[in-house]
C-alpha positions as CSV (number, residue, x, y, z in Angstrom):
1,X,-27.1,-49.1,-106.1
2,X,-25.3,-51.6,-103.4
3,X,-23.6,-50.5,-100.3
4,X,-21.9,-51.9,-97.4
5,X,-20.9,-50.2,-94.1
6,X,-20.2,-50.7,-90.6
7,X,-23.6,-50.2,-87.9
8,X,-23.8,-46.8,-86.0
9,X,-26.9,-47.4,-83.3
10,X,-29.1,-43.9,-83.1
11,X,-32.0,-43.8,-81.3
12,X,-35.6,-42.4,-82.6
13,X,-36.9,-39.2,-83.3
14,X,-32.8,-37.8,-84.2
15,X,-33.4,-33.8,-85.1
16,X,-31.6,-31.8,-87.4
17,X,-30.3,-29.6,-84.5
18,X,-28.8,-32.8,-82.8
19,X,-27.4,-33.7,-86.7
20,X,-26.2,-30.0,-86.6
21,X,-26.0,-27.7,-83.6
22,X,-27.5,-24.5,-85.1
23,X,-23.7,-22.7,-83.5
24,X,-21.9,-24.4,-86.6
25,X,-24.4,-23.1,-89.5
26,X,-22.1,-19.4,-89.4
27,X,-19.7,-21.2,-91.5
28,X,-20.2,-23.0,-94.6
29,X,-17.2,-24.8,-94.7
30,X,-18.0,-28.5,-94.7
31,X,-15.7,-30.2,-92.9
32,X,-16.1,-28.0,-89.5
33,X,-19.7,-29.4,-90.0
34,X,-18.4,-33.2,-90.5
35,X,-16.0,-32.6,-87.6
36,X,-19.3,-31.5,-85.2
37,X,-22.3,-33.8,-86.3
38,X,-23.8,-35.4,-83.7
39,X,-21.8,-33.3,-81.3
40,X,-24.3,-32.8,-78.4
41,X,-26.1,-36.0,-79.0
42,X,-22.2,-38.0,-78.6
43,X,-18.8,-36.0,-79.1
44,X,-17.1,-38.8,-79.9
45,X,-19.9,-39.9,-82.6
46,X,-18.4,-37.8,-85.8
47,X,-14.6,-40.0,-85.3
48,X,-16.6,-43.5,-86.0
49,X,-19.0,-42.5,-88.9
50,X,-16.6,-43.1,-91.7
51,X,-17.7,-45.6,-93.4
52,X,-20.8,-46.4,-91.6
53,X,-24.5,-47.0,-92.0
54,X,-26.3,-45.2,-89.4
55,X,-29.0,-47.7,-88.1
56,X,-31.8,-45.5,-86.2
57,X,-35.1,-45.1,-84.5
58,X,-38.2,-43.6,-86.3
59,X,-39.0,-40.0,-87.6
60,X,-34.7,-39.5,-88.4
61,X,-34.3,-36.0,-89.3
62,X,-37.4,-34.1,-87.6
63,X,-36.9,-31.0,-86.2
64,X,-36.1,-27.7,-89.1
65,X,-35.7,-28.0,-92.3
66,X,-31.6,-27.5,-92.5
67,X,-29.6,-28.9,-95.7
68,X,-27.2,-28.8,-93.5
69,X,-27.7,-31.7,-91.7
70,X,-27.7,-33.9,-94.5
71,X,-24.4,-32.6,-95.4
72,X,-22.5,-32.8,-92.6
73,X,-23.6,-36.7,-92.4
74,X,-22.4,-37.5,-95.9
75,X,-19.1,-35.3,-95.4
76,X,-18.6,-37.2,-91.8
77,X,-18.2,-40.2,-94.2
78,X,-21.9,-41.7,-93.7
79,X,-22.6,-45.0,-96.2
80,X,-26.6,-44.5,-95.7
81,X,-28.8,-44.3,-92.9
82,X,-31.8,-46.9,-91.7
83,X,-34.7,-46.1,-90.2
84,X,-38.1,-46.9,-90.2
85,X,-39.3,-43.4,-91.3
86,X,-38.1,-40.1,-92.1
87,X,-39.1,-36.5,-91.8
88,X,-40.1,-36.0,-95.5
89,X,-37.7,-32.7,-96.1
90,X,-34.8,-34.5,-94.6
91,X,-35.8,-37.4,-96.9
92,X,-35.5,-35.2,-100.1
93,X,-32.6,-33.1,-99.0
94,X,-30.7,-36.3,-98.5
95,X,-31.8,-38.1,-101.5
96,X,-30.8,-34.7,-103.0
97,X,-27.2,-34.8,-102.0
98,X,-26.7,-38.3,-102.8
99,X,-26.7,-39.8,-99.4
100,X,-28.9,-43.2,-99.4
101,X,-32.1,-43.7,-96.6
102,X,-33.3,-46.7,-96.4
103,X,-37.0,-47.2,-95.2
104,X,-36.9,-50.5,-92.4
105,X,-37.4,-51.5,-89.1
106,X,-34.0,-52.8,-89.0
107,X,-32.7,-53.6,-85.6
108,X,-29.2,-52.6,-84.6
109,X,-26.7,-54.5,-83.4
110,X,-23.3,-51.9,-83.1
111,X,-20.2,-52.8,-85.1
112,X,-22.2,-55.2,-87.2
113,X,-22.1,-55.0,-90.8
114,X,-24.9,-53.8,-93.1
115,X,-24.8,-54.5,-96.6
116,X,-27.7,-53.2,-99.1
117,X,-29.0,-53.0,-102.2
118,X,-31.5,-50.3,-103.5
119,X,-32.0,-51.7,-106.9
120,X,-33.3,-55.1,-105.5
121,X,-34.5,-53.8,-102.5
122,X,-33.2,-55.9,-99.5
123,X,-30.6,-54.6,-96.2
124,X,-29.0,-57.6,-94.8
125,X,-27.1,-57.6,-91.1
126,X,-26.2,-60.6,-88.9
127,X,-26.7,-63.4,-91.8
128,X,-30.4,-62.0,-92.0
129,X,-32.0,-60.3,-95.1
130,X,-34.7,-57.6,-95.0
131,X,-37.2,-56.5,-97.5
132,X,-36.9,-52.4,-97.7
133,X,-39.2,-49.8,-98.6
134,X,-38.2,-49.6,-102.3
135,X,-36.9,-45.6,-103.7
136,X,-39.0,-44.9,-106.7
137,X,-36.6,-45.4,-110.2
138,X,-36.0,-41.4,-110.4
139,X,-34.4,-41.1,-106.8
140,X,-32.4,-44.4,-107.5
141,X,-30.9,-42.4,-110.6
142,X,-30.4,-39.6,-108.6
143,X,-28.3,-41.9,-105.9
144,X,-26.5,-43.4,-108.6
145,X,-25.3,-40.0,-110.1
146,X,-24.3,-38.6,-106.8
147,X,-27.5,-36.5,-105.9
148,X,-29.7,-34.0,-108.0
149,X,-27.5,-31.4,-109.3
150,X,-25.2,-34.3,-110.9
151,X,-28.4,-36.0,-112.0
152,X,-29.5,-32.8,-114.3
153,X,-26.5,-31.9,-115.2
154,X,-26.1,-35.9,-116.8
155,X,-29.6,-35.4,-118.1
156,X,-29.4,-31.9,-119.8
């Protein structure tokens, strides 16, 4: 799986009620939570995330244990997100949904573009390639057919 986007800087430790303010979870309509990610962390954040690969700190996604938050940064128009590590239900629930993480210490520069690819293992940013964390074969399969539910449904 290969991906290319434009660099959104996050800093570390992002929680899934700065992904999601917990005031948006009384609907379950997607886009109002695309329209609000990131909301009290940057208001402006959820215009410039089409298209992007979010590029953050350590321990991305900490914080309660929400699907939601995963969701609203794939429906916001997220590529993949880099960090260095993940909170491990975050993790699952993204690889879940189909929305890449990348495992690196990547360093941001904004506006720059990342390119990657899961299947060989390597991000690449300001002429410079990275060795990643590789996903196991089973999540890359999941990625590939658009997260879990497609992946069993392929596989039945």
């Amino acid at each position: 799986m290969q991906g290319k986007g434009t660099a959104v800087c996050l800093p570390a430790d992002i929680d899934t009620d700065v992904v999601i303010a917990g005031r948006y979870l009384r609907t379950k309509d997607r886009s109002i939570w695309a329209t609000q990610v990131f909301e009290d962390l940057d208001p402006s954040l959820a215009a410039r995330l089409k298209g992007s690969v979010i590029v953050a700190g350590k321990n991305f996604g900490c914080g309660s244990s929400r699907e939601q938050a995963a969701i609203a940064i794939r429906e916001a128009g997220v590529v993949a997100i880099i960090a260095p590590s993940f909170a491990r239900i975050f993790f699952r629930n993204a690889i879940n949904i189909g929305l890449p993480l990348i495992e690196s210490d990547l360093t941001c520069k904004e506006g720059s573009t990342v390119v990657f690819d899961l299947s060989q293992g390597w991000v690449e940013t300001e002429g410079k390639r990275h060795t990643i964390r590789p996903l196991s074969p089973r999540m890359r399969e999941i990625l590939t057919a658009g997260g879990l539910v497609e992946y069993w449904r392929a596989h039945r």
